[in-house]
C-alpha positions, 0 to 999 in steps of 0.5 A: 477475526471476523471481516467485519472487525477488519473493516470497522472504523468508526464514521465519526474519526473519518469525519474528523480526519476530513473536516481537520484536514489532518494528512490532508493537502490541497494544490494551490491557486486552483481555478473556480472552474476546476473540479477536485478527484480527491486521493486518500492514502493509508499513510497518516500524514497523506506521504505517496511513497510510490509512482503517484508521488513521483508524479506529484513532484514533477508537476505530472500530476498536475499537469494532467488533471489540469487538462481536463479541468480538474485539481486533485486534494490529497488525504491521509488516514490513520486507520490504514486500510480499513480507513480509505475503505471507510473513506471510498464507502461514504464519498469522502474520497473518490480514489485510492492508492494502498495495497491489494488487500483491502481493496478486494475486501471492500469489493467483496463487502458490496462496495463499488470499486474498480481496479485502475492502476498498479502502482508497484506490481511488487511492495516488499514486507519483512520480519524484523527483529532486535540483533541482541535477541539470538532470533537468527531462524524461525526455529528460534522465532518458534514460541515467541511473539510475533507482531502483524497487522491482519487483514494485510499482505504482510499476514499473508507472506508470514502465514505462507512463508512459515508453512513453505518452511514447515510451521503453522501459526499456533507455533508462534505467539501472533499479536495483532498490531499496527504502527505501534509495533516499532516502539514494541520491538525496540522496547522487548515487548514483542520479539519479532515485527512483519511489517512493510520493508519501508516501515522496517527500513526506517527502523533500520536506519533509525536504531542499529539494534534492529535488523531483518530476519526475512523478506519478501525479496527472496520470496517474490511470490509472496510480495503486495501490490501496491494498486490504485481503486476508485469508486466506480461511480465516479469513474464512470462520469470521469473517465478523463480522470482516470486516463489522465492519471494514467497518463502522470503515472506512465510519465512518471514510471518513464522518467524514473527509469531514465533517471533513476537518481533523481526519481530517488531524490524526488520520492524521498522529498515527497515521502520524507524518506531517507534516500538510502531507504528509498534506493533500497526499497525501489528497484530504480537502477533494474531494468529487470526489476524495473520493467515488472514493477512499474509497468502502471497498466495492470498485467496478467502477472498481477491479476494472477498474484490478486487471485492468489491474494483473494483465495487467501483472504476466503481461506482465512476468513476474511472475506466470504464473497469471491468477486471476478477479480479480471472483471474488477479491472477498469477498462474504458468504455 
């Protein structure tokens, strides 16, 4: 797969999505005055399931921007990834909040991103598969089909995982899929899903036939990162933006771990999650956890884990042009 092919998402579904509004949310009531950072998110329907959403709901957020005279507009992308990219490469949105993986790939493309924030220094993926199959290792998984959308932290824990364990990728039947992978692992069309843990979570709790195989929880290492860019552009002439955002994810990473309950409440609303799929995927009630993977300012262990993430990407491929990943990092001027 070439990294161009990885990227590509056409202009015109972009502008569609922006001028429909789909997945899109304003704030209300905003003042002539006040200016819009706008936010776009890999989730379709514009759903933040991490600190960000948190923020949303308790009214952080916009509190925040409002000091400095701004709103803030939300929009989801279909496309995932390679979308927002498409998204931050024509000024369509100002700020993004997704995994580590396209960030670094839009960066390396020549696209002017700064690293701002981590949302969540550890996001889980899993691999899934039907209960009725008899798939209980990977030497039954062995020949069999494998769907994962590349370009992803989840072809990395797959890729690296298999090889910890003495396979290769030729020894599966690797199908390139996104969001229709559910329905193709509930019908048999495909014998095992690696996918986020939120995403296999809800098809956990959606159909009892599903159940996870293997997960990232106990291989840490090869966890994402779920972080916040901007287009270095905007940051550049909005730097009190970017600090009030930091400000509403701090509060909120405060809050949350002073009351953990309630955060799960407000992020399962804000993300229309079951609450028993938010409380399994966030590490709310860890102070061990907690303290590693809301941390909001961006640490040595996560610059460590984006280098990984980045030889990863030049090993496969996927991108040609190493960029100076502690370079990367915003830092005020």
């Amino acid at each position: 797969m070439t990294l161009l092919n990885y990227i590509k998402f056409p202009i015109i579904v972009l502008i569609s999505f922006i001028l429909v509004g789909c997945g899109d949310e304003r704030l209300p009531d905003s003042k002539n005055n006040e200016k819009i950072v706008r936010i776009g998110t890999a989730d379709n329907n514009g759903r933040l399931s991490g600190l960000l959403g948190l923020a949303k709901q308790l009214g952080y957020l916009e509190e925040e921007l409002q000091k400095v005279d701004y709103q803030y507009s939300i929009s989801g992308f279909a496309g995932a990834g390679p979308a927002v990219n498409e998204g931050l490469a024509t000024n369509a949105i100002d700020i993004a909040v997704y995994a580590d993986f396209p960030g670094i790939i839009a960066t390396s493309r020549g696209v002017p991103l700064k690293l701002i924030m981590s949302e969540d220094s550890s996001i889980n993926a899993n691999i899934a598969v039907r209960k009725e199959s008899n798939i209980h290792s990977l030497a039954d998984l062995k020949g069999k089909k494998v769907a994962l959308p590349r370009g992803t932290y989840m072809q990395r824990y797959f890729t690296l995982f298999i090889e910890q364990q003495g396979y290769k990728l030729s020894d599966f039947n690797i199908i390139q899929m996104t969001n229709d992978a559910e329905s193709a692992l509930l019908n048999g069309a495909i014998d095992a899903m690696v996918w986020t843990e939120q995403s296999t979570a809800r098809l956990e709790n959606k159909s009892p036939t599903i159940t996870t195989l293997y997960s990232t929880r106990t291989e840490p290492e090869l966890s994402g990162i779920s972080v916040i860019v901007g287009r270095e552009a905007f940051i550049n002439q909005n730097e009190k933006v970017i600090k009030a955002m930091n400000i509403a994810l701090l509060k909120a990473s405060k809050y949350a771990q002073n009351n953990p309950d309630q955060a799960e409440i407000l992020l399962a609303k804000e993300s229309d999650t079951n609450i028993e799929i938010i409380k399994k995927i966030h590490d709310f009630h860890s102070i061990d956890s907690f303290s590693k993977r809301y941390s909001v300012n961006i640490t040595d262990n996560d610059i460590r884990k984006l280098k990984q993430t980045q030889q990863f990407l030049i090993d496969n491929k996927i991108i040609t042009k190493p960029i100076d990943i502690k370079n990367w990092v915003y830092t005020k001027k």
